[in-house]
C-alpha positions, 0 to 999 in steps of 0.5 A: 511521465517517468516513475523511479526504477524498482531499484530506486524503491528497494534502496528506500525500502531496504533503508527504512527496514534497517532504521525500523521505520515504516513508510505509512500514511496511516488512514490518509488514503484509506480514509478518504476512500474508504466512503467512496468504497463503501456507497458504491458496495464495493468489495474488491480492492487492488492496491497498486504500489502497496508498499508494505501493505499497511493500507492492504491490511487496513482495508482487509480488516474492514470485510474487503477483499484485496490485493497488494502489487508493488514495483519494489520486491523489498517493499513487499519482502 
């Protein structure tokens, strides 16, 4: 398997930025593991390849601890 460089995502980061459009799936992850999360008690979330952190923020303003890591620096920027 072969991911894009990081370069790759701060090109489309950078570009999404300057159009004033975020990349967010609104609660189509969160919500669908969201469930999951909570009948297993969890209260920890690491959320790799956060992008701008939209679902971070969604699952941190439901009482999770959570931690966002993404390849792109712009992304995160």
């Amino acid at each position: 398997m072969q991911y894009a460089p990081a370069a790759h995502w701060d090109q489309v980061f950078r570009t999404r930025r300057d159009l004033g459009k975020d990349l967010d799936w609104g609660d189509q992850w969160t919500g669908a593991f969201a469930p999951i999360l909570q009948t297993y008690q969890m209260q920890n979330v690491l959320d790799l390849g956060c992008g701008t952190g939209n679902d971070v923020l969604r699952l941190a303003q439901h009482g999770y601890t959570v931690v966002g890591l993404d390849h792109s620096r712009e992304a995160i920027h």
